[in-house]
N, C-alpha and C positions, 0 to 999 in steps of 0.2 A: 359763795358768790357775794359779792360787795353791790350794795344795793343803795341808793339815795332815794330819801321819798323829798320830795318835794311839791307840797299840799296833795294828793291824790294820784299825782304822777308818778311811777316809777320807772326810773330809767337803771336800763342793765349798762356797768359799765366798764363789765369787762370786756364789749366787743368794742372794737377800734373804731371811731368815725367811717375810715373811709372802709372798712369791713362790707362787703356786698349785700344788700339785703336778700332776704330767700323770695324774690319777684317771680313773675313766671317770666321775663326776660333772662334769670338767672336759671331757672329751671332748664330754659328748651337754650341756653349754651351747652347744657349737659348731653344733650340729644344730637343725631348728625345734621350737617348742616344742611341748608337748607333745598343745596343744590342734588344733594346725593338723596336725600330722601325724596324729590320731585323723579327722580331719573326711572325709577321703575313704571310710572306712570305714563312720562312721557315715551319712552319704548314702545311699551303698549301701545301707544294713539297711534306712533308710529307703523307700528307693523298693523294696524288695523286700516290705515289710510294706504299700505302696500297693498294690502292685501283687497280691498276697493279698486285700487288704480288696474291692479290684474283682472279682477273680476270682469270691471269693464272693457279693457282691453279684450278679453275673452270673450263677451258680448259681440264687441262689436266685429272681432273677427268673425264669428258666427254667422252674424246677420249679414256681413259680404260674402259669404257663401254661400248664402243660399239666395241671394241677389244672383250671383253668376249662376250657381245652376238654375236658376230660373229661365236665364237670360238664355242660356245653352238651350234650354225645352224649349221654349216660343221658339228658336231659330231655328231648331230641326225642323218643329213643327211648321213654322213656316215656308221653306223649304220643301218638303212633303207636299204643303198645300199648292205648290207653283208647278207639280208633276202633273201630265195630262192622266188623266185616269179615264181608261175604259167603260164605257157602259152599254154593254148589248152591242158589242164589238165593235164601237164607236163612240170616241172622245167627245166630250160638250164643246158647244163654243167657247166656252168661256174660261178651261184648261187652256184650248189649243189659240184662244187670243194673249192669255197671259204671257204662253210660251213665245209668243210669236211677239209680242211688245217684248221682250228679253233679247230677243236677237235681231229687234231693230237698232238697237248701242252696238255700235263699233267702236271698240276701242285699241288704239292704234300703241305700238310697243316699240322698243328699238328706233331702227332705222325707217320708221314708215312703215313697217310691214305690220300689216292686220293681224289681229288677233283671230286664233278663232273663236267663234263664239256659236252660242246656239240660235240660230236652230237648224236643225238640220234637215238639207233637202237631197232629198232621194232623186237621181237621174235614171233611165232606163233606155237603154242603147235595142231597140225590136231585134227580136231575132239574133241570131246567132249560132255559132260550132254547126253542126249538122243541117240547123234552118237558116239556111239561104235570104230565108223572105223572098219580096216577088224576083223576079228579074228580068232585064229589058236589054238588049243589043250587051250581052256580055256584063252588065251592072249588076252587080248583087245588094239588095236595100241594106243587107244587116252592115254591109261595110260603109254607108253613107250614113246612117241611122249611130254609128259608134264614131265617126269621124265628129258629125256635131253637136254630139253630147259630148265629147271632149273640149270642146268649144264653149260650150255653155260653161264645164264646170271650170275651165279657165277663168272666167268671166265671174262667176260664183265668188270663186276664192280671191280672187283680186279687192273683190266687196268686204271680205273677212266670213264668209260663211262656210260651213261645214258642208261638203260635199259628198257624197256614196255614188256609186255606180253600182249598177245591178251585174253587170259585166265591164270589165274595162280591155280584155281581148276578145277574141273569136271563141267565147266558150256559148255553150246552150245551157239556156234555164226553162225548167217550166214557168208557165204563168204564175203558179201558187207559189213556188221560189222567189222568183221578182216581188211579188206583194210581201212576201214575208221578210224580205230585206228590209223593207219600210216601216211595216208593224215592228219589229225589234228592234229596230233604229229612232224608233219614237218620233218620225219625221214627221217635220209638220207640210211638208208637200212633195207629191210625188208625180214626175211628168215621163211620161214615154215618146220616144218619138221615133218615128215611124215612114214608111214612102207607102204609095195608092199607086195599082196598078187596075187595067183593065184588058181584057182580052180583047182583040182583034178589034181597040178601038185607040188609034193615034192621036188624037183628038184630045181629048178630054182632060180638062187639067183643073188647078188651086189647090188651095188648100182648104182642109177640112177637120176638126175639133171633136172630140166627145167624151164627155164625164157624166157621171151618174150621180146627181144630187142625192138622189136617196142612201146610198152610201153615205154620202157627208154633204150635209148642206152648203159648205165653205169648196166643193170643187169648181161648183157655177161660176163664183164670184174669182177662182184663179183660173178658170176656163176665160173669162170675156176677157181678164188683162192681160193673159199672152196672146190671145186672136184678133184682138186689136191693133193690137203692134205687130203681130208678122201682118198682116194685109199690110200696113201702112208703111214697116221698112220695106216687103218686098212687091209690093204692087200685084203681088198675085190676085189669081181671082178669087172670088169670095164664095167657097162650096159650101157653107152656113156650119152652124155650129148645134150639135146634139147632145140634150140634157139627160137623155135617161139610156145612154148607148149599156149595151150588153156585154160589152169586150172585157173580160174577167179581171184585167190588170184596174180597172176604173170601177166596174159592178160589185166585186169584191175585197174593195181596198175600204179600208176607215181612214185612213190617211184623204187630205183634200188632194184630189188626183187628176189628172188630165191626159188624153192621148191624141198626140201632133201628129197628120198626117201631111208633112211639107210641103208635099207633091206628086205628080206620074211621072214615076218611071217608064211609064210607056208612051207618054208625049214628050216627042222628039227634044221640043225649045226646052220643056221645064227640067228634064231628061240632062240637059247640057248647064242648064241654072245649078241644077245638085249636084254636079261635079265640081264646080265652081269653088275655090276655095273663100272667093269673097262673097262668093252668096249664103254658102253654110256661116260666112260668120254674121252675115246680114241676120237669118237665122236665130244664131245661138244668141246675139243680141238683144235680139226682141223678147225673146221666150226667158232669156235671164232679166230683163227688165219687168216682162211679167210678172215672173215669180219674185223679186227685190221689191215691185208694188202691192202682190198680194200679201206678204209678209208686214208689209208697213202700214196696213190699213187696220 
């Protein structure tokens, strides 16, 4: 190798000026560049930020499902809690006001026509099939007694309300039958109605009421708002109204309940009034006004 010193310097001069020096610029040309050796790393971050983005995605799927079943238990539950529930074979007030605030919304569908809705009231047509009920110059009650509860329940359902009949032909029920229509039916009111006779007196007429509060404290309060209004639609006279009566269809009912005796059939005028087809609607009027005001109170 050909070498010059010049004073203490020595310079190699076999490499060419512009010959590369051995730099670490020159070193890491020899290595890859700089984009390919960043790419394994960047991958990486890559699928670790997918793999993040799933997770939470994941999450939060999660946590809206169990937001909706949450949502689904409270509204069962809620639901459940709106059902009148028995106690000592009679509902609280405060079941049978919830229920009854529920079916004071009428909400109307189509053409006008009502919806049904709840609640449901129980009719009870006296007598029937084999029982005659009283009877007076050829009149038989159970067929004036079914004539204006079909009236009533006309009137009912014009409202949007749910109506039952205990009988809707000439069939017989026991009293325990009749009441259990109501208890299975979960009704929140049950009214019977009825005619008043007397033997070998022509005389004697009005009308006359009775429910048994101690069955249910809420019958008193739908006894006075249909007895109110049949005096006042029909001018009858006023035979008072009985809170603690014995008659199995009211003594025995948990449902709030009431039993209408419209009139005598063995006085002659009133006898001629319940034949009447505007007087039974006078009647069904009242007694569904009743029951549409004890419901909304």
């Amino acid at each position: 190798m050909d070498r010059r010193v010049t004073g203490i310097q020595v310079t190699d001069i076999s490499r060419s000026a512009s010959a590369p020096r051995n730099t670490g610029a020159a070193r890491r040309s020899t290595q890859c560049p700089p984009q390919a050796r960043r790419r394994p790393r960047n991958r990486r971050a890559w699928y670790i930020r997918r793999r993040n983005q799933l997770l939470r995605r994941m999450g939060l799927l999660a946590v809206g499902l169990v937001l909706v079943v949450t949502v689904a238990v409270k509204g069962i539950s809620a639901l459940r809690s709106h059902s009148p529930k028995e106690e000592n074979g009679q509902w609280s007030n405060e079941d049978m006001m919830a229920q009854n605030d529920i079916g004071r919304q009428l909400r109307l569908v189509g053409d006008s026509e009502p919806e049904i809705t709840d609640p449901i009231i129980v009719l009870d047509a006296g007598h029937g099939g084999k029982d005659p009920g009283t009877m007076a110059d050829g009149v038989n009650e159970k067929d004036i007694n079914l004539a204006i509860v079909k009236k009533i329940q006309g009137i009912l359902e014009q409202q949007g309300y749910q109506v039952i009949q205990t009988r809707s032909d000439d069939t017989y029920l026991t009293l325990s039958e009749r009441v259990k229509v109501a208890t299975d039916a979960k009704a929140a009111a049950f009214v019977s109605i009825h005619q008043n006779a007397l033997e070998r007196d022509t005389v004697t007429h009005g009308i006359q009421i009775y429910c048994n509060k101690d069955a249910n404290p809420n019958s008193e309060r739908l006894t006075d708002g249909i007895y109110s209004r049949l005096l006042s639609a029909t001018g009858a006279y006023d035979r008072g109204k009985k809170n603690d009566s014995d008659f199995h269809v009211v003594e025995e009912n948990p449902v709030p309940s009431c039993l209408v005796e419209t009139g005598f059939l063995t006085a002659a005028g009133e006898r001629e009034n319940l034949l009447s087809d505007s007087y039974q609607q006078k009647i069904a009027q009242a007694v569904a006004e009743g029951i549409i005001a004890f419901l909304g109170s």
